[in-house]
C-alpha positions in Angstrom: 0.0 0.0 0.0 1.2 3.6 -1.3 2.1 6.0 1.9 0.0 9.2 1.1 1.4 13.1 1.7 -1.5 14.4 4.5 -4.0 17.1 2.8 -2.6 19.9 5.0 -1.1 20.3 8.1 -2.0 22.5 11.3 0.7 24.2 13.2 -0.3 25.5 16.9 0.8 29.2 17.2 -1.3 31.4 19.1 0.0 34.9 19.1 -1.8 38.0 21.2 -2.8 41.0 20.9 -0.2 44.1 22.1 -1.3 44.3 25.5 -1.3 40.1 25.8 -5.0 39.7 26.1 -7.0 38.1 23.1 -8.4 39.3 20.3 -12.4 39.5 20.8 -14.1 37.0 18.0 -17.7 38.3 16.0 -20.0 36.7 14.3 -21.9 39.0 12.0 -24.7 38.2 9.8 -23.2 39.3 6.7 -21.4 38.6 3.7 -18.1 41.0 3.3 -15.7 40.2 -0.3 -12.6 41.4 1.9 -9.6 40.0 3.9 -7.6 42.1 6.3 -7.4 44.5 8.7 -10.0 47.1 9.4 -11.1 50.1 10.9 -13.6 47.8 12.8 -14.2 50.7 15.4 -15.1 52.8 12.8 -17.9 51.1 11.7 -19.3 48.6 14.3 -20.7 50.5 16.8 -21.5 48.0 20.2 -22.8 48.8 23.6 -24.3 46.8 26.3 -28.3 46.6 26.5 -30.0 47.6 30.1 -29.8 43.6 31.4 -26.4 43.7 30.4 -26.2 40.3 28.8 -28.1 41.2 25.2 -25.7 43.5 23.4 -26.7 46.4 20.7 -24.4 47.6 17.9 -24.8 49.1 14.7 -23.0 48.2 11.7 -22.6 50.3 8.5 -25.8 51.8 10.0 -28.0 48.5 10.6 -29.0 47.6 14.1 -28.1 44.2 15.6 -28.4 42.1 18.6 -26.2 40.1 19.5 -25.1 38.1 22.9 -22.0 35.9 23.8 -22.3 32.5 22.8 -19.8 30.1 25.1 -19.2 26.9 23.5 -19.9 23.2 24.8 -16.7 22.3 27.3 -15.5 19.4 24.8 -15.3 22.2 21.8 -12.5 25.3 20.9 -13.1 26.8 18.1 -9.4 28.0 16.0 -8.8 30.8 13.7 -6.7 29.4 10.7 -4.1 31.4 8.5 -2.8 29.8 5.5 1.0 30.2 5.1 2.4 32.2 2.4 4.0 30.0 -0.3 3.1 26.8 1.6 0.1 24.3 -0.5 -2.2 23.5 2.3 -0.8 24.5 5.1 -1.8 26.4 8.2 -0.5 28.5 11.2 -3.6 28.6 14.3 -3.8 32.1 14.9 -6.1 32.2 17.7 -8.5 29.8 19.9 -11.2 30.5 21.6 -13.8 29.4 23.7 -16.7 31.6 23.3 -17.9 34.0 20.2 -20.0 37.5 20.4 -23.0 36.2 17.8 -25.2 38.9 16.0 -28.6 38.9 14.5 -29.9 42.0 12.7 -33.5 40.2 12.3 -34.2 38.6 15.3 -33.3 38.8 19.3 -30.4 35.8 19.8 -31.9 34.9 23.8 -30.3 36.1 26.5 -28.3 32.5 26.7 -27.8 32.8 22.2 -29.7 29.9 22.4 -31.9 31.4 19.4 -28.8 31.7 17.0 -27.6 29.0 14.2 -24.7 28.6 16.5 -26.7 27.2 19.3 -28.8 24.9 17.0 -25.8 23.7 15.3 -24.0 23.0 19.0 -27.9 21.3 19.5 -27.2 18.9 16.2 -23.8 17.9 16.8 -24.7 17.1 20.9 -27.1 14.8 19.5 -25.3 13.3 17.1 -22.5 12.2 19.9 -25.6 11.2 22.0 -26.8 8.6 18.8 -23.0 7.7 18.2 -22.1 6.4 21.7 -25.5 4.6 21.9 
């Protein structure tokens, strides 16, 4: 039997943020055709609502809701970055464990359990559930 190269390859490197704390990580309901950095503060607005666990923002002058979604404790989610000149290969840039989730249509409940996010945590809980039955 022929020994196969892998697809790609992962390497763990989680850098920070100047001051050592990490990067906050967004989900936003939207479709943008660019890669880079941005003037994020510019143009996503955020603030706290009165109960303090919905948030509000505004982004390129559209109102959303969001809330923070914290992920099941078997599950990280990683932030890929493909190397430069390297075929399928891939530096982790960051890791985290919970995500600030945004709907411009709909509240996301206080605990995000309204969000795609949730239901998609929902689907793959059960499938474990079926697989170890």
């Amino acid at each position: 039997m022929e020994k196969s190269e892998p697809e790609c390859s992962i390497k763990k490197r989680l850098p920070s943020n100047e001051n050592g704390t990490p990067k906050e990580l967004h989900s936003l309901p939207c479709k943008i055709d660019y890669t880079g950095p941005a003037n994020v503060s510019g143009y996503f607005i955020r603030e706290n609502s009165a109960d303090g666990k919905e948030k509000e923002a505004n982004f390129r002058g559209r109102g959303l809701q969001g809330v923070d979604y914290h992920f099941p404790d078997d599950y990280k989610l990683y932030v890929l970055k493909k190397r430069e000149g390297d075929r399928d290969q891939y530096d982790i840039e960051a890791e985290y464990k919970q995500v600030t989730t945004w709907e411009w249509d709909r509240s996301p409940g206080a605990d995000g359990s309204r969000t795609s996010l949730a239901r998609a945590f929902t689907y793959l809980q059960a499938a474990k559930l079926l697989a170890t039955d």
